[in-house]
C-alpha positions in Angstrom: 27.9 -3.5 -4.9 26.4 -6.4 -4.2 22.7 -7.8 -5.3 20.4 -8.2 -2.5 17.8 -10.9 -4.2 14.7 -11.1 -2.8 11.9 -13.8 -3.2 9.7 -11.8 -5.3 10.6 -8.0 -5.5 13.4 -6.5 -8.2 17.2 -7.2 -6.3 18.3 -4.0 -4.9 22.0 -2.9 -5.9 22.8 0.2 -4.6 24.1 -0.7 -1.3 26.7 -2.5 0.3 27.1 -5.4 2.8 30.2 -5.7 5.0 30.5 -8.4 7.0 27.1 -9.4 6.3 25.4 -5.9 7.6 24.4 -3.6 5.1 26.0 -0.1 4.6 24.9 3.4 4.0 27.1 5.4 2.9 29.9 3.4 3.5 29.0 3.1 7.1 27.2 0.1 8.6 23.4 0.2 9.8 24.6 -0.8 13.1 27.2 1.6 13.7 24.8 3.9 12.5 21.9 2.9 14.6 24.2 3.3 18.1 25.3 7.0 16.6 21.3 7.7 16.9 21.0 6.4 20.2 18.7 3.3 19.6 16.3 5.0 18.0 14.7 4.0 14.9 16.6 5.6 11.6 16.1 7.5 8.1 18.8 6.8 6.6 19.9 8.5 3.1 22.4 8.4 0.8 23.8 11.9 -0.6 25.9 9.9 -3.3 23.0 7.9 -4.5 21.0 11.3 -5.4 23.8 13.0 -6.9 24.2 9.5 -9.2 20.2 9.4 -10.1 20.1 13.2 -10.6 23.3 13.1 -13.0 21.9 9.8 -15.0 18.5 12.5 -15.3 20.7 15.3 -16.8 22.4 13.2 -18.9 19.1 11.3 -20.4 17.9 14.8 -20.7 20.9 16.0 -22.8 20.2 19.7 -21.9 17.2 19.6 -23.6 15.0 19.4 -21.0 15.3 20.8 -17.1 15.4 18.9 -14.1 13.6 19.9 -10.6 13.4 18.2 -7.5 9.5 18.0 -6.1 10.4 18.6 -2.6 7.3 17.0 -1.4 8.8 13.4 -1.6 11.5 14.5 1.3 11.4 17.9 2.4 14.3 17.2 4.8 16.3 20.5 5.0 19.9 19.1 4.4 18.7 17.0 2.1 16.9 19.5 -0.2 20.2 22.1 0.2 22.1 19.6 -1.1 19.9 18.5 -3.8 19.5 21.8 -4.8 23.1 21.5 -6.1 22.9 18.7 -8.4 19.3 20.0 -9.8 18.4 22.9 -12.0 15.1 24.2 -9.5 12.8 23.0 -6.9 9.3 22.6 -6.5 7.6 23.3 -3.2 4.5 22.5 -1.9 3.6 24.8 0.8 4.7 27.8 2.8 7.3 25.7 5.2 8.7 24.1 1.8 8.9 27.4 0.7 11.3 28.6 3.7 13.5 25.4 3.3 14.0 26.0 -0.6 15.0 29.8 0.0 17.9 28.5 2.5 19.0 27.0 -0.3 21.3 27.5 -3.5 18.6 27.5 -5.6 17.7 30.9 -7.0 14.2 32.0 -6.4 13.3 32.5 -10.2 13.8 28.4 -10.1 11.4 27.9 -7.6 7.8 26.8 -8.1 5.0 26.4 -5.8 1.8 24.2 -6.4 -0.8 22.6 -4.9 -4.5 23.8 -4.3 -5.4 25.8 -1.2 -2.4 28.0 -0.8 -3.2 30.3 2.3 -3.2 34.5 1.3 0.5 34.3 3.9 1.8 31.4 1.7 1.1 33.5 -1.7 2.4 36.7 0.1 5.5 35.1 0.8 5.8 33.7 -2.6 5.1 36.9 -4.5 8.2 38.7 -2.1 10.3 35.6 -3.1 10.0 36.2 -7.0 9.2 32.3 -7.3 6.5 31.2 -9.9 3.1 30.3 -8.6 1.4 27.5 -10.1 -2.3 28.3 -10.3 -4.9 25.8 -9.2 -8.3 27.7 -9.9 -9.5 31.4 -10.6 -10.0 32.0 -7.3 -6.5 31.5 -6.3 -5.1 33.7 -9.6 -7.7 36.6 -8.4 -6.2 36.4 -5.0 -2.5 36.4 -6.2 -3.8 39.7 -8.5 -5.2 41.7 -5.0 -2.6 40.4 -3.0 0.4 41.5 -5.6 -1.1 45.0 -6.1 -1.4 45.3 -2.5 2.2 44.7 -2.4 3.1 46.9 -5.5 5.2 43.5 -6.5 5.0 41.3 -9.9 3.6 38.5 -9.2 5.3 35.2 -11.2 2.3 32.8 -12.3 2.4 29.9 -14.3 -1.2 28.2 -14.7 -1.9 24.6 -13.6 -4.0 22.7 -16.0 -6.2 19.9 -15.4 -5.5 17.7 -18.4 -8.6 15.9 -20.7 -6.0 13.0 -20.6 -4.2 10.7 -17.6 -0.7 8.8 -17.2 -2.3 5.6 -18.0 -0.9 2.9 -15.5 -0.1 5.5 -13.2 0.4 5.0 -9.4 -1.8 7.9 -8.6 -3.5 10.0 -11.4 -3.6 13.6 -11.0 -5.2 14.9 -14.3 -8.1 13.8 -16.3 -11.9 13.7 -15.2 -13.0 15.9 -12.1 -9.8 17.3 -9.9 -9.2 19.6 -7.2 -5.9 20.1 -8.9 -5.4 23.1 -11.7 -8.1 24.3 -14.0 -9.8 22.2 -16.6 -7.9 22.9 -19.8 -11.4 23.3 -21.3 -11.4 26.7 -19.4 -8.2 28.0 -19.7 -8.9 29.5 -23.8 -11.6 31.8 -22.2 -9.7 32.9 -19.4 -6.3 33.3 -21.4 -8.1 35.2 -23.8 -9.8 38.0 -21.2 -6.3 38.3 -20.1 -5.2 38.6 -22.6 -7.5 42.0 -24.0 -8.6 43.0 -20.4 -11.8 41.9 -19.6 -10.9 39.8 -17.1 -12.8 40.6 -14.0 -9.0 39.9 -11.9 -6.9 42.6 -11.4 -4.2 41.6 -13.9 -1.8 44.7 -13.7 0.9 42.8 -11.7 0.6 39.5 -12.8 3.4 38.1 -15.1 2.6 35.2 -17.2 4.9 32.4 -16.8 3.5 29.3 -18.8 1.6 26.1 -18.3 2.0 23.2 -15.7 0.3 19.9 -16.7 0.9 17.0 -13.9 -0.7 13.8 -15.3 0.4 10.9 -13.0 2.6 9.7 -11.1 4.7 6.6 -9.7 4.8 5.0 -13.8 7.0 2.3 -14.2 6.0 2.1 -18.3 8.0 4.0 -21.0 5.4 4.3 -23.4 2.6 5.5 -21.2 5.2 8.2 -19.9 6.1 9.4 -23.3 2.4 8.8 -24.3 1.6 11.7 -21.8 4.5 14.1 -22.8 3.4 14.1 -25.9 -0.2 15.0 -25.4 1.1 17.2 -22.4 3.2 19.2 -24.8 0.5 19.3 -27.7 -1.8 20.5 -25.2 0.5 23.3 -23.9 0.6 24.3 -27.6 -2.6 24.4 -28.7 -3.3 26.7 -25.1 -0.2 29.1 -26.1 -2.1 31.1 -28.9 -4.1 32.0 -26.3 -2.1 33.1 -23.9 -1.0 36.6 -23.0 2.8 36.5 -23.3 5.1 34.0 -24.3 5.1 31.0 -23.1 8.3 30.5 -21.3 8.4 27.4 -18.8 6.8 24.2 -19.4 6.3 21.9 -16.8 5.2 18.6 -18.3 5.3 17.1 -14.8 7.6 13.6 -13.9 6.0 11.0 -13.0 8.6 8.0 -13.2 8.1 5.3 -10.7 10.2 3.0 -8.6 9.3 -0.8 -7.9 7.9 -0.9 -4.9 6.2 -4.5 -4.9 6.3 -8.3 -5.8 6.3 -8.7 -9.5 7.5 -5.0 -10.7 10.6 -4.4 -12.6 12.5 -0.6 -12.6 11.5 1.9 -15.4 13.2 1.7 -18.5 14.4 5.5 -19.0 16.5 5.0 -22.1 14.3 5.3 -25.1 13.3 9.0 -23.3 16.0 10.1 -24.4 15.8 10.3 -28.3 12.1 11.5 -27.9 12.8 14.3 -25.3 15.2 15.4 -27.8 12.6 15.7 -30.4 9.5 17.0 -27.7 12.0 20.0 -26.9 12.6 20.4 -30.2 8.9 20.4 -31.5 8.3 22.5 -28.1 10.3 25.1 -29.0 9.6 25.7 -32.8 6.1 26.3 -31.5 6.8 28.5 -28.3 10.5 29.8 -29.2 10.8 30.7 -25.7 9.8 27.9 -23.3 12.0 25.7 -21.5 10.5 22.2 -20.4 10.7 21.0 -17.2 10.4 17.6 -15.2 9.9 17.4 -12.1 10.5 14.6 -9.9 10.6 13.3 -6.0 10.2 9.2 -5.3 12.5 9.2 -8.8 15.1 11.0 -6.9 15.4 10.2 -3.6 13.2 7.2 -3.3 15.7 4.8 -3.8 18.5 6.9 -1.8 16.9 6.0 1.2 16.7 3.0 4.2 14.4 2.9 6.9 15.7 1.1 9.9 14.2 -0.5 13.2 14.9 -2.5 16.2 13.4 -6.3 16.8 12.4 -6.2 20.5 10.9 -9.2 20.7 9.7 -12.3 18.8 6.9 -14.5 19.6 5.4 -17.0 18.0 1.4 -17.2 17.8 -0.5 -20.2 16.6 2.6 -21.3 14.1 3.3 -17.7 12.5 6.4 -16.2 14.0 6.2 -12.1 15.0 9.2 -9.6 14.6 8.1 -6.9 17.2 10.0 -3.7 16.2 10.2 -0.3 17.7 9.1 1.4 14.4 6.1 0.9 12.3 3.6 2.6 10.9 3.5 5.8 12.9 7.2 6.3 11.3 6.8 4.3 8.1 3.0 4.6 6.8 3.2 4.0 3.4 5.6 0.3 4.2 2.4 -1.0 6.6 0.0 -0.4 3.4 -1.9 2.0 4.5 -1.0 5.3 2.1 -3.1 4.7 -0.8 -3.0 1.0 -1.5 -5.9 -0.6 -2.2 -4.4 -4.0 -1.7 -1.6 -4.5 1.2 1.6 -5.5 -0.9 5.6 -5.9 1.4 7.8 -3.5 0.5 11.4 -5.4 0.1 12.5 -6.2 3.8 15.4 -7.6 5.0 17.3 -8.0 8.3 19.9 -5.5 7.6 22.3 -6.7 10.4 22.2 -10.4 9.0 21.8 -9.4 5.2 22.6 -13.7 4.2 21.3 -15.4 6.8 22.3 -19.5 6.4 19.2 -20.2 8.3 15.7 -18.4 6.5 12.2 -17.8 8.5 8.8 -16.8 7.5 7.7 -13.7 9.8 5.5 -10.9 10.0 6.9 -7.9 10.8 5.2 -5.4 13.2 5.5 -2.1 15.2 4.7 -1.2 18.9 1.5 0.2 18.0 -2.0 -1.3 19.3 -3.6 -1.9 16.2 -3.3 -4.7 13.4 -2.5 -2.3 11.2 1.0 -1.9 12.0 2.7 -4.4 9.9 5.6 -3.8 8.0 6.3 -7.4 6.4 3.3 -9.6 6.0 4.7 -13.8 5.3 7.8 -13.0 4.3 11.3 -15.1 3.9 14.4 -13.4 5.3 17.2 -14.5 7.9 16.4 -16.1 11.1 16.9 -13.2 13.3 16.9 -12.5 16.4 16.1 -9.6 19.6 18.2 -6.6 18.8 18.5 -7.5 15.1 17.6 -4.5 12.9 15.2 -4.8 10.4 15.8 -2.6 6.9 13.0 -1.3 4.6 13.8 -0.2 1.5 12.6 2.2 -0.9 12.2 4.5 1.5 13.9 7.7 0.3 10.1 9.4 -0.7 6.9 9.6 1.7 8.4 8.1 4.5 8.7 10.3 7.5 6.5 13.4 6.4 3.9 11.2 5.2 3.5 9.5 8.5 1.4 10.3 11.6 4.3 10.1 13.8 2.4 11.4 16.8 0.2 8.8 16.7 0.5 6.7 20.2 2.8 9.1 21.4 6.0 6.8 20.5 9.4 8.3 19.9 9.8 9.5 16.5 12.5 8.3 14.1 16.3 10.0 13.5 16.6 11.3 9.8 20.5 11.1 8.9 21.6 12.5 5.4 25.0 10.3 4.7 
């Protein structure tokens, strides 16, 4: 496939041009954008995910386990066919839950974290037989009443709030104060009164699973990655003597990134391999009966994935020319900046139906919305294009339509296609 090159960001390879307009799964944007009626488009690539998630198994070398955080793209045909090319899934509320049990994933690879999980959400869970990762004491003594109220074992694995972050991370989730697990300076004491009783949680049908430690995420450095296993997996150690059965899942958590922005280059992934090798290794001499897992979203699917809009109009406005497009924000909220960056950066953008343009513009690119804030390309260099040109965002396999408020203005919403 050909290299798209961009003025700043990493090329992206994974896709194809013919006659000058980028493909999707072998299929053009624009042919793809008429079979959706006009309408502004998800577009992913089935072939892409089965290719990322079989470089994952291989760098893993069966030493390691490889879930899918549904999260990133919950889309149902999407995660039924991811669930074939992964080893379990993670979900992240009670809807995730009903899209991973449509699945072929078997319920005893299912997890389900995140803090706040309604009594109906842990009901449901505990009749699935997936593991429930446990964000606080409150939530384990809810599990405990709710699971003898069922007369059904309950499958629990506890989250832990790490002492430590995934330095350079994207977004830390472990270290300092957290709504997320339970501080791993508290999880000895409460092990322990499991462990002979005096726990003040009815603990009769409760099974003990193992540990969950989630760091970071979005990392695009080796060594602060393996830097966090490692103290991930010495932590989970040093907490097993406590606990009040074997330890037998791991879940050391993912996060491996994807350039996103001017200036970043992909991860490296390769020198993982030797050292989860050894981790498992070490892992398993210490807990004989744990399995590590990773689990990762944006890594899988980010990269799978197009977002596609209309231009509608261009104007020009005191020397800066506007692409006016029938998507933005509402559909694509982390692209216009406004998901957690602290500074606005352009994800790669091109004009997918004139990929190598011989004529080059500086625009903005913009949505229908009636607020500055939708902007999808600030100042940057791509074809001169022109109305009814479609306009192609990238990196868009992970937090693009869930993560968007696409009721906002009352504007149609955008077509998801799996391809």
């Amino acid at each position: 496939m050909a290299a798209i090159e961009f003025e700043k960001h990493a090329p992206i390879t994974q896709f194809g041009i013919r006659d000058n307009v980028l493909t999707v799964g072998g299929e053009t944007i624009t042919d793809l954008y008429q079979r959706g009626g006009g309408t502004a488009l998800y577009l992913y690539d089935r072939t892409l995910f089965a290719q990322r998630a079989a470089d994952l198994k291989a760098l893993f070398g069966g030493h390691v386990d490889l879930h899918y955080a549904m999260k990133a793209n919950p889309m149902p045909e999407l995660v039924r066919f991811a669930a074939q090319h992964v080893d379990g899934l993670d979900v992240a509320s009670g809807r995730e839950l009903d899209v991973a049990l449509t699945s072929a994933c078997p319920p005893g690879e299912i997890s389900f974290a995140g803090p706040g999980k309604q009594p109906g959400e842990l009901a449901k869970a505990i009749d699935a037989g997936i593991t429930l990762n446990v964000e606080s004491e409150v939530e384990l003594a809810r599990i405990g009443r709710i699971a003898t109220e069922k007369q059904r074992e309950a499958q629990v694995a506890l989250r832990v709030n790490p002492d430590f972050q995934l330095k350079t991370s994207g977004m830390k989730m472990g270290g300092g104060a957290q709504q997320f697990g339970i501080d791993a300076e508290r999880i000895p004491a409460l092990l322990e009164a499991w462990r002979d009783g005096s726990l003040e949680i009815d603990t009769r049908h409760l099974q003990f699973r193992g540990f969950h430690i989630y760091s970071g995420s979005q990392n695009l450095q080796c060594d602060a990655i393996r830097e966090a296993q490692e103290k991930t997996v010495e932590l989970a150690v040093r907490l097993s003597a406590y606990a009040p059965a074997p330890v037998q899942t791991l879940n050391i958590g993912g996060g491996f990134g994807i350039p996103y922005f001017p200036g970043e280059s992909p991860l490296d992934t390769a020198p993982l391999k030797e050292h989860l090798a050894d981790l498992s290794a070490r892992a398993r001499q210490a807990m004989p009966q744990t399995r590590l897992i990773i689990e990762l979203g944006r890594y899988l699917v980010g990269e799978c994935g197009v977002y596609v809009c209309e231009i509608t109009d261009k104007k020009i406005s005191r020397g800066k020319t506007f692409l006016i497009t029938n998507g933005g924000l509402h559909h694509h909220l982390a692209a216009s900046g406004n998901f957690g960056q602290i500074i606005r950066k352009n994800y790669p953008v091109i004009v997918g139906s004139r990929v190598n343009g011989a004529q080059q513009e500086r625009v903005n690119v913009v949505g229908p919305l009636c607020t500055p804030l939708d902007l999808l390309a600030n100042d940057m260099t791509m074809s001169e294009a022109s109305i009814g040109d479609l306009i192609v965002v990238f990196q868009s396999g992970a937090y693009g339509y869930t993560a968007s408020p696409l009721a906002f203005l009352s504007h149609p919403p955008p077509i998801e296609m799996l391809l």
